[in-house]
PyMOL CGO cylinders between C-alpha atoms (Angstrom):
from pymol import cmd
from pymol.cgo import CYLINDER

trace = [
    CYLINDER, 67.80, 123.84, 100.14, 71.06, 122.96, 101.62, 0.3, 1, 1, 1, 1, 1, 1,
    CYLINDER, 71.06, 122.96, 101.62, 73.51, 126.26, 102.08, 0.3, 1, 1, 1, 1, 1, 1,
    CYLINDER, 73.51, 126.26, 102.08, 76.89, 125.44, 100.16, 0.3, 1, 1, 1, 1, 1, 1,
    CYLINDER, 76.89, 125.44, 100.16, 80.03, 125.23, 103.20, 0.3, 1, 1, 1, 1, 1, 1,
    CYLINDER, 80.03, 125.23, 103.20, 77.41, 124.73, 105.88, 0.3, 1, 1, 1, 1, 1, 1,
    CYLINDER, 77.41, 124.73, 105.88, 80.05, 121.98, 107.08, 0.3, 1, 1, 1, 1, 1, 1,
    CYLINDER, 80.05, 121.98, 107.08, 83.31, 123.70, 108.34, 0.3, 1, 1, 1, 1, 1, 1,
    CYLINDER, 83.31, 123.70, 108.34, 86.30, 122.37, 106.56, 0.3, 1, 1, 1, 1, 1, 1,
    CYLINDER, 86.30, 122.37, 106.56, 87.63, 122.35, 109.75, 0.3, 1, 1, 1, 1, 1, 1,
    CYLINDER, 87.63, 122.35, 109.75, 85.10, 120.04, 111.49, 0.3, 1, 1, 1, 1, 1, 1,
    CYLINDER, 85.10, 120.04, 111.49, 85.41, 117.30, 108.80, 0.3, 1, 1, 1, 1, 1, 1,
    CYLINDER, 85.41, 117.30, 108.80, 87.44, 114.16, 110.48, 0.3, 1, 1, 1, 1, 1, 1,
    CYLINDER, 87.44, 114.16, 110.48, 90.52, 113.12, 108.52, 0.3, 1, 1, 1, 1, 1, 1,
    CYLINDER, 90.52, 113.12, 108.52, 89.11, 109.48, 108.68, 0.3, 1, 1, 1, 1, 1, 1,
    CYLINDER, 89.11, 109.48, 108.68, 85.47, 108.40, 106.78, 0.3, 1, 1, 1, 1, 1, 1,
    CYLINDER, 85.47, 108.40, 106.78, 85.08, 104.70, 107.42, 0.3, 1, 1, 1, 1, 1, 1,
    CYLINDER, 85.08, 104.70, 107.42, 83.15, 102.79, 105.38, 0.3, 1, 1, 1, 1, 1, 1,
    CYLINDER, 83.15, 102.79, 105.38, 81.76, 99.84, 106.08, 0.3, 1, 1, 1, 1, 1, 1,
    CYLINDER, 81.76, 99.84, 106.08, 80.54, 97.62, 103.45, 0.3, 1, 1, 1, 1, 1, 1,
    CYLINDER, 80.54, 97.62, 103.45, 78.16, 94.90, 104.20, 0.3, 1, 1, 1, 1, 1, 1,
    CYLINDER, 78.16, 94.90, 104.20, 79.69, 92.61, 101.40, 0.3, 1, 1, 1, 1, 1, 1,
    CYLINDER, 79.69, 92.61, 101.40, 82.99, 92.79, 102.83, 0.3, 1, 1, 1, 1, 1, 1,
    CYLINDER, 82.99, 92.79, 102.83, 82.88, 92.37, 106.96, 0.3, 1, 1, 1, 1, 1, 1,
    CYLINDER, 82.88, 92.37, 106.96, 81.45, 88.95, 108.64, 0.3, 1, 1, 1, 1, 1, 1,
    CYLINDER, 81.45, 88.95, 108.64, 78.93, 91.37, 110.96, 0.3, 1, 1, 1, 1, 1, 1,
    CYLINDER, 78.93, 91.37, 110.96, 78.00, 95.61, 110.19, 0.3, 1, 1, 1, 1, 1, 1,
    CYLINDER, 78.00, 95.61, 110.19, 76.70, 96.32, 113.03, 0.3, 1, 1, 1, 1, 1, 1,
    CYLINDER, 76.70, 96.32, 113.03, 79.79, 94.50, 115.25, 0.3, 1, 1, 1, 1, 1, 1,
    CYLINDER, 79.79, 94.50, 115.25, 82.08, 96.18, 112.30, 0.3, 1, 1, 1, 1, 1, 1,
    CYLINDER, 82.08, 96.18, 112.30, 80.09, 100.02, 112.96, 0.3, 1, 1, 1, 1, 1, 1,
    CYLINDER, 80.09, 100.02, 112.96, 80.74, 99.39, 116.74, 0.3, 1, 1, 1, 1, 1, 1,
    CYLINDER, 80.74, 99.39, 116.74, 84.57, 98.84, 116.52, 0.3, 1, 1, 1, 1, 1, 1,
    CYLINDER, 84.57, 98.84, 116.52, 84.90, 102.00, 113.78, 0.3, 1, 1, 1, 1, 1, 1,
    CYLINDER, 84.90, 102.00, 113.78, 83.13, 104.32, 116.62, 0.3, 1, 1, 1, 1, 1, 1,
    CYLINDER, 83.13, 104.32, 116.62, 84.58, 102.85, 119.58, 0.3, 1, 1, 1, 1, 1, 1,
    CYLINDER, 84.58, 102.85, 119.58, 88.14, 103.48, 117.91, 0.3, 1, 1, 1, 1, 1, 1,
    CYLINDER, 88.14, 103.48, 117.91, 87.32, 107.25, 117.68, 0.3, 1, 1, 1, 1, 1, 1,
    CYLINDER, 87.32, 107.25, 117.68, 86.52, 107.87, 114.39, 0.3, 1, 1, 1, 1, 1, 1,
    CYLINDER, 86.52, 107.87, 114.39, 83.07, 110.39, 114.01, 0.3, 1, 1, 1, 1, 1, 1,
    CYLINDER, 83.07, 110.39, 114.01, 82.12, 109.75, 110.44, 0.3, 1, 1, 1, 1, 1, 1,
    CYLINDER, 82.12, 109.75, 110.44, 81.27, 105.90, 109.05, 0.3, 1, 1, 1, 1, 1, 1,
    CYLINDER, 81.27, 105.90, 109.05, 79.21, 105.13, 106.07, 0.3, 1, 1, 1, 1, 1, 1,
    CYLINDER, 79.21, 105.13, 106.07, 76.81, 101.85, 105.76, 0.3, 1, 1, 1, 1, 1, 1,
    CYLINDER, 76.81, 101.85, 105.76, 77.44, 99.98, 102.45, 0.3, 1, 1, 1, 1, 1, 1,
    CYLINDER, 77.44, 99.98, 102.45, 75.20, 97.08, 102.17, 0.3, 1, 1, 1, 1, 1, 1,
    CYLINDER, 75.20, 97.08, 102.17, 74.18, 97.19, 98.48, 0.3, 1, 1, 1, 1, 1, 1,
    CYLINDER, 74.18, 97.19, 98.48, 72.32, 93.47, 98.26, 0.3, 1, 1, 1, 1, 1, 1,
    CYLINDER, 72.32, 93.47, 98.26, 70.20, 94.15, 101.31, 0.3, 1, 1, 1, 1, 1, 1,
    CYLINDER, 70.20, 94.15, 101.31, 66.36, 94.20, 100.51, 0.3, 1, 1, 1, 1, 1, 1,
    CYLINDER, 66.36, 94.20, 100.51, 64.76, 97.40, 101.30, 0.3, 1, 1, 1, 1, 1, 1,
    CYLINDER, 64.76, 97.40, 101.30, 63.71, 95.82, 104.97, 0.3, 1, 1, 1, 1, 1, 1,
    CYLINDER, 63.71, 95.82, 104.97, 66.79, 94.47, 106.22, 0.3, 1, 1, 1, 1, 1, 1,
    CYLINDER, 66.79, 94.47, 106.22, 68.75, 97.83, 105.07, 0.3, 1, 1, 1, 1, 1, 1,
    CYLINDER, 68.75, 97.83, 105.07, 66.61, 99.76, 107.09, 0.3, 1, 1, 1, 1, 1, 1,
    CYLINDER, 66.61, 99.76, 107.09, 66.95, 97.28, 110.34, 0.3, 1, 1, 1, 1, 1, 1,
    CYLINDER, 66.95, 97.28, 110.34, 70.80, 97.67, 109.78, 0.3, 1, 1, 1, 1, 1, 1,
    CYLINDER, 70.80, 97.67, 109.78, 70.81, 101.29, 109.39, 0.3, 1, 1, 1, 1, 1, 1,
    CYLINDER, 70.81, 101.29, 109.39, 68.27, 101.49, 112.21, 0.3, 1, 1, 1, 1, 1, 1,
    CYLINDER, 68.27, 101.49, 112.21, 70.73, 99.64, 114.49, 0.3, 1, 1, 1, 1, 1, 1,
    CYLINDER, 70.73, 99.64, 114.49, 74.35, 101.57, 112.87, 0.3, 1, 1, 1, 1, 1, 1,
    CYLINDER, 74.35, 101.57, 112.87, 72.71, 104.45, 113.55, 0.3, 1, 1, 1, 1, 1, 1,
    CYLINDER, 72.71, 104.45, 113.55, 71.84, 103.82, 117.64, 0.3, 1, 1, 1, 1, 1, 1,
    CYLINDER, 71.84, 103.82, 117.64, 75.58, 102.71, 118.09, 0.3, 1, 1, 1, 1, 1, 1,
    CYLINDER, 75.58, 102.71, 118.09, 77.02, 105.69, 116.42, 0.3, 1, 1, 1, 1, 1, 1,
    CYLINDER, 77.02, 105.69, 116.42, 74.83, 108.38, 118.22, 0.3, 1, 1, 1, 1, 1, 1,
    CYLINDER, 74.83, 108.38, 118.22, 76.05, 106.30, 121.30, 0.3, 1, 1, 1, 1, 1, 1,
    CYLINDER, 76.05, 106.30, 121.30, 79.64, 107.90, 120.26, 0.3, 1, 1, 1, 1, 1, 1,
    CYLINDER, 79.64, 107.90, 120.26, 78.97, 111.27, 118.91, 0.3, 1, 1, 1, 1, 1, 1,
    CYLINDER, 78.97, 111.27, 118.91, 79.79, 109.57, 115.56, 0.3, 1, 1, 1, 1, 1, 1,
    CYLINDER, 79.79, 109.57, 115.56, 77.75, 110.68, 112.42, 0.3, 1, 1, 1, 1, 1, 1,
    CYLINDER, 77.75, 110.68, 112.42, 75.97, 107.66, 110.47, 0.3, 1, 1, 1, 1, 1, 1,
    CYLINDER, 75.97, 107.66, 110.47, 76.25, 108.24, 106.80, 0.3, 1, 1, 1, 1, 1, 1,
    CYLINDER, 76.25, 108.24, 106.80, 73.89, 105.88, 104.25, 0.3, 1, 1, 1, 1, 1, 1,
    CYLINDER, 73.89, 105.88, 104.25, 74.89, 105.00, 101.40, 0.3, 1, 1, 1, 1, 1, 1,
    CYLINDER, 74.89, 105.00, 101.40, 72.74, 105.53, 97.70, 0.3, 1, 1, 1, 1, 1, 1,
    CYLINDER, 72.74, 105.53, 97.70, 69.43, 105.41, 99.90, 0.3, 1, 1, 1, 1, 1, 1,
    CYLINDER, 69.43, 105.41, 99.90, 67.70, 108.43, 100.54, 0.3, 1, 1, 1, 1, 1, 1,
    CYLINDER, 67.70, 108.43, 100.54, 64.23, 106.96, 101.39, 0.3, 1, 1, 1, 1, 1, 1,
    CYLINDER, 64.23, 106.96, 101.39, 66.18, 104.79, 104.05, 0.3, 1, 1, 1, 1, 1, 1,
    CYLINDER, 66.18, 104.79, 104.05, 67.84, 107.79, 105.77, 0.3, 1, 1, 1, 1, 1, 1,
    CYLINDER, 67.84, 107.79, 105.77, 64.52, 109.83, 106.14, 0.3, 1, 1, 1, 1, 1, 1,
    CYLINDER, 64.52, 109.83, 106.14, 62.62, 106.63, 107.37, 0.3, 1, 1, 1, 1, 1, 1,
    CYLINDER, 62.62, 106.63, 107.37, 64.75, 105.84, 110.00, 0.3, 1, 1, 1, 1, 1, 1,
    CYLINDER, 64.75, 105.84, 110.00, 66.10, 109.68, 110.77, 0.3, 1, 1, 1, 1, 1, 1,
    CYLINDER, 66.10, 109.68, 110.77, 69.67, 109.58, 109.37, 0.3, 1, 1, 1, 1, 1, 1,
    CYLINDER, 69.67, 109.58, 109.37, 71.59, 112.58, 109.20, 0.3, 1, 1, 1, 1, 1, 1,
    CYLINDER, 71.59, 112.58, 109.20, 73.52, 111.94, 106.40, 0.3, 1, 1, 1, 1, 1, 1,
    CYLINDER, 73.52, 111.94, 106.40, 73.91, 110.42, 103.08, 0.3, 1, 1, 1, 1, 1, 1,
    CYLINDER, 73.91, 110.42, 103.08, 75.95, 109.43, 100.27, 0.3, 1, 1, 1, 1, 1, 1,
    CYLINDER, 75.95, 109.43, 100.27, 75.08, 109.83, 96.65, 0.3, 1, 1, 1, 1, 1, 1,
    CYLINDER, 75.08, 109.83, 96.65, 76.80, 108.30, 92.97, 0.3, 1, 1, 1, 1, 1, 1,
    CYLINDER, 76.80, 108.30, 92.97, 76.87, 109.89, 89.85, 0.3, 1, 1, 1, 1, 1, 1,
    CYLINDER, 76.87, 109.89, 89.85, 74.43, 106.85, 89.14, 0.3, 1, 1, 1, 1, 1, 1,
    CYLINDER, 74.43, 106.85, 89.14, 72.24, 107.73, 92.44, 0.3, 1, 1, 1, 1, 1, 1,
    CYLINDER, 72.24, 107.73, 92.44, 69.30, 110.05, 92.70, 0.3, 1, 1, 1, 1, 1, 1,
    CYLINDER, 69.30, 110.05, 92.70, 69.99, 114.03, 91.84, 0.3, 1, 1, 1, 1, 1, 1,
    CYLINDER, 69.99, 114.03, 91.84, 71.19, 115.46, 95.07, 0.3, 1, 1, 1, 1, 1, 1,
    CYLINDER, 71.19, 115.46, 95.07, 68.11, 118.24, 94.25, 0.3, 1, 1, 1, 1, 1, 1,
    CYLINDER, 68.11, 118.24, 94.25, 66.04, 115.12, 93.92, 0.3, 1, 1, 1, 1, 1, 1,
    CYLINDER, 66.04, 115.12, 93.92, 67.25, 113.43, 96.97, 0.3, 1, 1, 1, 1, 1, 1,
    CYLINDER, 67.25, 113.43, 96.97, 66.45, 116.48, 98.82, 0.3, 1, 1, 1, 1, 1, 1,
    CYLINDER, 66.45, 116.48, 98.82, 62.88, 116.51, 98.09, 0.3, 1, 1, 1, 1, 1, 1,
    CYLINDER, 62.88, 116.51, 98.09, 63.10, 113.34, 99.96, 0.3, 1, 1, 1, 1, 1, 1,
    CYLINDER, 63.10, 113.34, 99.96, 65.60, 114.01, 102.78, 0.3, 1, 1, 1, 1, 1, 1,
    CYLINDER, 65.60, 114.01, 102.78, 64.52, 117.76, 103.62, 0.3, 1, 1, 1, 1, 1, 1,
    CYLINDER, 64.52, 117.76, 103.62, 66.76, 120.43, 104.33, 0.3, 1, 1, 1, 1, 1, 1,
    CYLINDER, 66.76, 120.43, 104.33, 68.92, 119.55, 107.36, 0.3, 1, 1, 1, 1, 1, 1,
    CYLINDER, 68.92, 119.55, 107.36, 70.68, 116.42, 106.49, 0.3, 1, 1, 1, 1, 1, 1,
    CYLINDER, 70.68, 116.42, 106.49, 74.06, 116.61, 104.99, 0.3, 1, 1, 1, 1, 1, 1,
    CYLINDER, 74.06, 116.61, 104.99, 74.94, 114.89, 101.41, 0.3, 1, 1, 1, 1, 1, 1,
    CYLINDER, 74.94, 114.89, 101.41, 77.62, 113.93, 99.68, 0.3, 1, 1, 1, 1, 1, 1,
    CYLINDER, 77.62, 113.93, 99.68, 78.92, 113.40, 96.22, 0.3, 1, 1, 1, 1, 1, 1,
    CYLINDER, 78.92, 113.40, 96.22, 80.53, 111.51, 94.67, 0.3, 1, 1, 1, 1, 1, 1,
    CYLINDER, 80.53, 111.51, 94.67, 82.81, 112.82, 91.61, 0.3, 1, 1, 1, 1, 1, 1,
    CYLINDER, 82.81, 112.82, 91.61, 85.29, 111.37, 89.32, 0.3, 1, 1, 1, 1, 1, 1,
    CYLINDER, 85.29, 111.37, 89.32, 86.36, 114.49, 87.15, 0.3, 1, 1, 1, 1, 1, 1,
    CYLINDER, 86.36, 114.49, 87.15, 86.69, 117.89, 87.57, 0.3, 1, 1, 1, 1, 1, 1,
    CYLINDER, 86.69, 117.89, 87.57, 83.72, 118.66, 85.65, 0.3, 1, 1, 1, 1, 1, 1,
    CYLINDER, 83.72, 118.66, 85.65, 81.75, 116.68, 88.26, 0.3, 1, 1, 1, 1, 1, 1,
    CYLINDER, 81.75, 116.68, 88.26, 84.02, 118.30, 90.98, 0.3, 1, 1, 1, 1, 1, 1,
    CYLINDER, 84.02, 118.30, 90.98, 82.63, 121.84, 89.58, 0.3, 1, 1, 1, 1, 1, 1,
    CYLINDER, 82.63, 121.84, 89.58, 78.81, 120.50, 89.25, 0.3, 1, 1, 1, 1, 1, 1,
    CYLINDER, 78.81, 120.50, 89.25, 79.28, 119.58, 92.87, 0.3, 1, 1, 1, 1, 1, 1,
    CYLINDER, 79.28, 119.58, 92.87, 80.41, 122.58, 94.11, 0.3, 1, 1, 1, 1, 1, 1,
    CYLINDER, 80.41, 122.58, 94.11, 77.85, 124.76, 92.02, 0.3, 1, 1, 1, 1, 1, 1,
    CYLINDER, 77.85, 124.76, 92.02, 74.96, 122.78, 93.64, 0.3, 1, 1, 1, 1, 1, 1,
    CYLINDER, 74.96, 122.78, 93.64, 73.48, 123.81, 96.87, 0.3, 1, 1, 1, 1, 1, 1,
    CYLINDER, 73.48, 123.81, 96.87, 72.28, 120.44, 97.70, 0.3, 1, 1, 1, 1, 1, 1,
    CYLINDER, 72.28, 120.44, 97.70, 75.98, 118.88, 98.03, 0.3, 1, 1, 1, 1, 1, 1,
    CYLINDER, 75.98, 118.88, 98.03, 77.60, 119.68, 101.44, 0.3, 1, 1, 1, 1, 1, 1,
    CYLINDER, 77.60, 119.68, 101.44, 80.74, 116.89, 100.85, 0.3, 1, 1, 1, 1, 1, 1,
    CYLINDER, 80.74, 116.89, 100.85, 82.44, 116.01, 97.49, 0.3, 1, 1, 1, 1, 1, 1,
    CYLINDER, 82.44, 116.01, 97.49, 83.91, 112.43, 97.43, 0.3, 1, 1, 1, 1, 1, 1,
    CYLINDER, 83.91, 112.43, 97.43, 86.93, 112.07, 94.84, 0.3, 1, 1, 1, 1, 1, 1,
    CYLINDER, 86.93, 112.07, 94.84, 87.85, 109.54, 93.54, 0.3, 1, 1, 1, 1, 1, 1,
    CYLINDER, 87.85, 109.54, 93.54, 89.37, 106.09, 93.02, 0.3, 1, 1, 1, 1, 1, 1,
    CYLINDER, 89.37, 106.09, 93.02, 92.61, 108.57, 93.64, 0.3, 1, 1, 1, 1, 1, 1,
    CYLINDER, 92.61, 108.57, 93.64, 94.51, 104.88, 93.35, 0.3, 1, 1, 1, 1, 1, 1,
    CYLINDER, 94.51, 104.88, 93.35, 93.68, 101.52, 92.08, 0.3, 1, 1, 1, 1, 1, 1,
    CYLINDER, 93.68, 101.52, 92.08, 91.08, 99.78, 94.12, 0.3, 1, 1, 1, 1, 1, 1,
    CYLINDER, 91.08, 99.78, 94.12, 89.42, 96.56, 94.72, 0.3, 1, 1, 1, 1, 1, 1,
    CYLINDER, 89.42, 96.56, 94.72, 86.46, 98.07, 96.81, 0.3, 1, 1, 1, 1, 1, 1,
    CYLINDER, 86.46, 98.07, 96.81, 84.29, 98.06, 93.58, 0.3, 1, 1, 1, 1, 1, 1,
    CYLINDER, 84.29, 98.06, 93.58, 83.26, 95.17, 90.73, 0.3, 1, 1, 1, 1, 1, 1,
    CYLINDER, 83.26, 95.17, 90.73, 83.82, 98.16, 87.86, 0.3, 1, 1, 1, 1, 1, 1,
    CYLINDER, 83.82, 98.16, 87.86, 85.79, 100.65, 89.37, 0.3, 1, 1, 1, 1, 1, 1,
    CYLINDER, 85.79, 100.65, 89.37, 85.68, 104.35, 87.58, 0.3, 1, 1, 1, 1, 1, 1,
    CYLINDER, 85.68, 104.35, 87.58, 89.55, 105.08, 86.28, 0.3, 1, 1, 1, 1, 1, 1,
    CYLINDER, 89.55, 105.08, 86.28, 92.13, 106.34, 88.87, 0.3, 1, 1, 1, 1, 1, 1,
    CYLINDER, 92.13, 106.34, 88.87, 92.29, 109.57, 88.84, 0.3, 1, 1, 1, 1, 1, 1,
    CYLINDER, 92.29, 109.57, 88.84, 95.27, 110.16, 90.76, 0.3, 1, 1, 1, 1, 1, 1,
    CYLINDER, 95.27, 110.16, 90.76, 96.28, 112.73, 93.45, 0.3, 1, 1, 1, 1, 1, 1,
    CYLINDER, 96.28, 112.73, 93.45, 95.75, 115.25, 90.99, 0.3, 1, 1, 1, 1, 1, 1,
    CYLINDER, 95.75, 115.25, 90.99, 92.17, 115.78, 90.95, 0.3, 1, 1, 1, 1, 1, 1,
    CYLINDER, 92.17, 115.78, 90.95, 92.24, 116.22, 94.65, 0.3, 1, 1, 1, 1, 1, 1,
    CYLINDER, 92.24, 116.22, 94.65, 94.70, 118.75, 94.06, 0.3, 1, 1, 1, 1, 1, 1,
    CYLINDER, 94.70, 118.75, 94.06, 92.69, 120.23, 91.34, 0.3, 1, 1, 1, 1, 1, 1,
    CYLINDER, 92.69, 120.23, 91.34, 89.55, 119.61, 93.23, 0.3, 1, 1, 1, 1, 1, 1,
    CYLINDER, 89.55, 119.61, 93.23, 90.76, 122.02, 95.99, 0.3, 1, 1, 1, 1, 1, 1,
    CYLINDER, 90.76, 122.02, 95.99, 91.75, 124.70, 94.36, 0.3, 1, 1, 1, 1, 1, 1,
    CYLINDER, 91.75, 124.70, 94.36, 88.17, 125.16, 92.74, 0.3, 1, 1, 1, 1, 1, 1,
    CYLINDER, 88.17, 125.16, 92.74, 85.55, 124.10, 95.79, 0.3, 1, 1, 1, 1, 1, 1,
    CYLINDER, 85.55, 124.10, 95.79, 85.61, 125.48, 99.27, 0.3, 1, 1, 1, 1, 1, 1,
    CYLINDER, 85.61, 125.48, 99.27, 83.21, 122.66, 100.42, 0.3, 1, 1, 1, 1, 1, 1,
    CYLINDER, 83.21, 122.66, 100.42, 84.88, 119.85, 102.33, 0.3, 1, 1, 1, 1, 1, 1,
    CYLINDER, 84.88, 119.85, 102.33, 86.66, 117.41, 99.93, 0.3, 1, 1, 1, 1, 1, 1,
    CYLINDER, 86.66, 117.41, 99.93, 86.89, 112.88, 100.91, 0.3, 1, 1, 1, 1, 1, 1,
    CYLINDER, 86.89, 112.88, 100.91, 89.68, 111.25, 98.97, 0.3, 1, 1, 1, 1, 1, 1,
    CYLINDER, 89.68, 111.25, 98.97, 88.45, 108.05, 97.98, 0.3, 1, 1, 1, 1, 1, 1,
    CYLINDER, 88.45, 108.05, 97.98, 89.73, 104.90, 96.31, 0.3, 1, 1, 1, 1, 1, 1,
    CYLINDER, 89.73, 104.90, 96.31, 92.86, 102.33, 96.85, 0.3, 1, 1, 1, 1, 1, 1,
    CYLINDER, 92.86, 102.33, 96.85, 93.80, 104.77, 100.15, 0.3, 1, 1, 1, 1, 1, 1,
    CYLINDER, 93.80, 104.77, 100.15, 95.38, 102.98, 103.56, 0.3, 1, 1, 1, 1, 1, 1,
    CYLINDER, 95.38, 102.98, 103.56, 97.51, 103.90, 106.59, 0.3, 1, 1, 1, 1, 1, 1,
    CYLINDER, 97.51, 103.90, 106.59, 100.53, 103.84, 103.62, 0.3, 1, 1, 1, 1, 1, 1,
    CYLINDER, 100.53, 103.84, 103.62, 99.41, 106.97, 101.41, 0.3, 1, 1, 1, 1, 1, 1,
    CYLINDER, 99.41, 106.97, 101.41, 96.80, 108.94, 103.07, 0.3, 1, 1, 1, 1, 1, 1,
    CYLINDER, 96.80, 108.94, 103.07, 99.08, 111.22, 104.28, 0.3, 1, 1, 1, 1, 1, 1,
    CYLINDER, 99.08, 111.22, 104.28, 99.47, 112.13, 100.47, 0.3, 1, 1, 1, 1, 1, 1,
    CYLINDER, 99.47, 112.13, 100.47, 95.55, 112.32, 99.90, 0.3, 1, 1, 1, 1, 1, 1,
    CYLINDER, 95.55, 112.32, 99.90, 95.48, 115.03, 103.03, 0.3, 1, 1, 1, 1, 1, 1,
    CYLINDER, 95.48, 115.03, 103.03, 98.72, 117.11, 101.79, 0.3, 1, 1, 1, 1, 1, 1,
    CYLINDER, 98.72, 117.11, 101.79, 97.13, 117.24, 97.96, 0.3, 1, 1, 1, 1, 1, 1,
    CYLINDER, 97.13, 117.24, 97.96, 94.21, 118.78, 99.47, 0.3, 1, 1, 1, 1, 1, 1,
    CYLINDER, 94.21, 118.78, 99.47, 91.19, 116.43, 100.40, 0.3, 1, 1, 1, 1, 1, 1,
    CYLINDER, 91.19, 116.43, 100.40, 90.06, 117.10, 104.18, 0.3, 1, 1, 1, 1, 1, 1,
    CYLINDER, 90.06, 117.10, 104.18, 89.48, 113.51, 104.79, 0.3, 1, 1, 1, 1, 1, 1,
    CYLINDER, 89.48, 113.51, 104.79, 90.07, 110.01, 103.34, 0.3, 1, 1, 1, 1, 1, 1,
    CYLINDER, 90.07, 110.01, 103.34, 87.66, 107.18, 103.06, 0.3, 1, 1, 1, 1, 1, 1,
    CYLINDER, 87.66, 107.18, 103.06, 88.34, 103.59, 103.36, 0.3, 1, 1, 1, 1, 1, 1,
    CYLINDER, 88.34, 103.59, 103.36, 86.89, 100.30, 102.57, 0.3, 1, 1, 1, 1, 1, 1,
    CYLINDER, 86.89, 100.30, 102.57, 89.46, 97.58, 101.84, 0.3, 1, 1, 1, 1, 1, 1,
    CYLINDER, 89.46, 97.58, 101.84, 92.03, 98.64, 104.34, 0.3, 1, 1, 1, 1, 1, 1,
    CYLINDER, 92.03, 98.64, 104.34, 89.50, 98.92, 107.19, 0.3, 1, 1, 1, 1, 1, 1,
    CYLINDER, 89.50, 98.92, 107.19, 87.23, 96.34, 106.41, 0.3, 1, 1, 1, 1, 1, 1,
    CYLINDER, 87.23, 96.34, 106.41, 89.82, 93.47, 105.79, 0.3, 1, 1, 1, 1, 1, 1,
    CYLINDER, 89.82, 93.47, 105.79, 90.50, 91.90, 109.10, 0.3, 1, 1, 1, 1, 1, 1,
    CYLINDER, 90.50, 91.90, 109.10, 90.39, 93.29, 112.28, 0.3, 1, 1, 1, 1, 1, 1,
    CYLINDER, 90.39, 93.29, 112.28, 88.18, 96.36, 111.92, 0.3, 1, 1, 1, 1, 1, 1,
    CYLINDER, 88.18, 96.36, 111.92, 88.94, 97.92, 114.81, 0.3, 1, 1, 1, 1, 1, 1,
    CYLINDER, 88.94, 97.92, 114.81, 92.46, 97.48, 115.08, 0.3, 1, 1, 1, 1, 1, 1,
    CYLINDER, 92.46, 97.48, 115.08, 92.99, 98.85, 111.70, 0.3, 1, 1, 1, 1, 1, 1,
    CYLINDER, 92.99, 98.85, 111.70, 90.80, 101.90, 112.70, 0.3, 1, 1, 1, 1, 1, 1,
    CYLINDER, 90.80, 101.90, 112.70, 92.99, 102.40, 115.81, 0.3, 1, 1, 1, 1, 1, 1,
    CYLINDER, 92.99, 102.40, 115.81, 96.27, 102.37, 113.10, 0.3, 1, 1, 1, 1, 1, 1,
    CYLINDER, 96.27, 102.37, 113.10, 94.23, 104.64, 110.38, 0.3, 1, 1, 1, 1, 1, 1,
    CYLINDER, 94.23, 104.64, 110.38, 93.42, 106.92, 113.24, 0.3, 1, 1, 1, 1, 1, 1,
    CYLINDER, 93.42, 106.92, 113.24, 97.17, 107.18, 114.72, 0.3, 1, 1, 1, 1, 1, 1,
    CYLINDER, 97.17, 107.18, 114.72, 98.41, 108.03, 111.08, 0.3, 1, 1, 1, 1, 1, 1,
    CYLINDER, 98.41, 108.03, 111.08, 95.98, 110.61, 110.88, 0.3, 1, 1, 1, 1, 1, 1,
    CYLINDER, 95.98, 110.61, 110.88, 97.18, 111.92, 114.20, 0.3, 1, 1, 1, 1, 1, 1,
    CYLINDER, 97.18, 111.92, 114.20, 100.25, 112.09, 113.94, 0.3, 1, 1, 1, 1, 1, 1,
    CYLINDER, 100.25, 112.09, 113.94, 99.80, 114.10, 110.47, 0.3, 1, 1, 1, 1, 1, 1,
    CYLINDER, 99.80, 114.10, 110.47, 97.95, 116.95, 112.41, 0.3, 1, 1, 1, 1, 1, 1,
    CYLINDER, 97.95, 116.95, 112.41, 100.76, 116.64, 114.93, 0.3, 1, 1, 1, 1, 1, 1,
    CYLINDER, 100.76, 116.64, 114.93, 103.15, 117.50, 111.81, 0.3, 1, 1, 1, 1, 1, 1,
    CYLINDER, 103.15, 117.50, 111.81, 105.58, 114.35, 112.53, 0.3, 1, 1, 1, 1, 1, 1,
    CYLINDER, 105.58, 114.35, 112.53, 104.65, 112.76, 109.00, 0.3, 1, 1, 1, 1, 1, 1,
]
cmd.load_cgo(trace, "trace")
């Protein structure tokens, strides 16, 4: 069974790109600008793909990003990430038990959570399967059809003071406000909308700088 904290707080990039599949004209292309632009952690969305073509995508997000040191997470699909060797995967509160999912994935791949109260936030923390929590919609977002409530910066804040695993901010979050997702607490903010809408890579490059200049302490 996972070991709770196994990933240092301190090792978790302040950028998680995701990169959903209903959103960007090409994945792959879209996976290849996120990891050429520096940033180590990107998530596959494609929730309409059929069980075959998810696993060619994956199969081909997950060469490019080992090209760049970058980790490959999957999202919902366990079975995917231990067929085609994934190291990492994303779970809903709708999605398989993380205990579940690791009967599938094995020890050594890490998982995320997603959580959208602080009773979730405490579930995740208590369970030795979770390595990441993801919380979230902190603001109004458009990245899903029925969107959980916002739940503000104060869950992250709340979120922190009662989990020592690494905490993703997630939900309605851009180059604007993610310096206020990092300073309530989260180690790292994900993204859909404002990297996938456009020019992926450019906005990656701009995400990245904000985050930079935040560790530099000039925000």
């Amino acid at each position: 069974m996972s070991t709770a904290g196994r990933i240092v707080r301190a090792d978790v990039p302040p950028i998680y790109a995701i990169v959903d599949a209903a959103v960007v004209s090409d994945s792959f292309e879209s996976v290849s600008a996120v990891v050429a632009a520096g940033v180590s952690w990107v998530q596959l969305r494609a929730k309409s793909l059929g069980d075959r073509d998810l696993c060619l995508a994956v199969e081909a997000c997950l060469e490019i990003s080992a090209a760049h040191g970058a980790t490959l997470w999957v999202n919902d699909r366990p079975d995917v990430a231990a067929v085609v060797g994934a190291s990492a995967v994303h779970l809903g509160q709708d999605d398989l038990p993380p205990a579940a999912a690791r009967v599938v994935l094995g020890d050594d791949p890490w998982l995320g959570r997603s959580t959208h109260d602080l009773q979730q936030v405490e579930e995740a923390h208590a369970d030795p399967a979770v390595d990441v929590i993801a919380v979230g919609p902190v603001f109004a977002t458009s990245g899903k059809k029925n969107p959980n409530p916002v739940v503000g910066l104060e869950l992250v804040t709340a979120a922190r003071a009662v989990t020592d695993k690494p905490i993703v901010g997630i939900g309605g979050i851009g180059a604007a406000n993610l310096v206020q997702v990092l300073a309530a607490g989260a180690d790292s903010v994900a993204m859909i909308g404002a990297l996938c809408r456009g020019d992926v890579g450019a906005n990656c490059r701009a995400l990245v700088a904000s985050a930079q200049r935040l560790e530099a302490g000039a925000c």
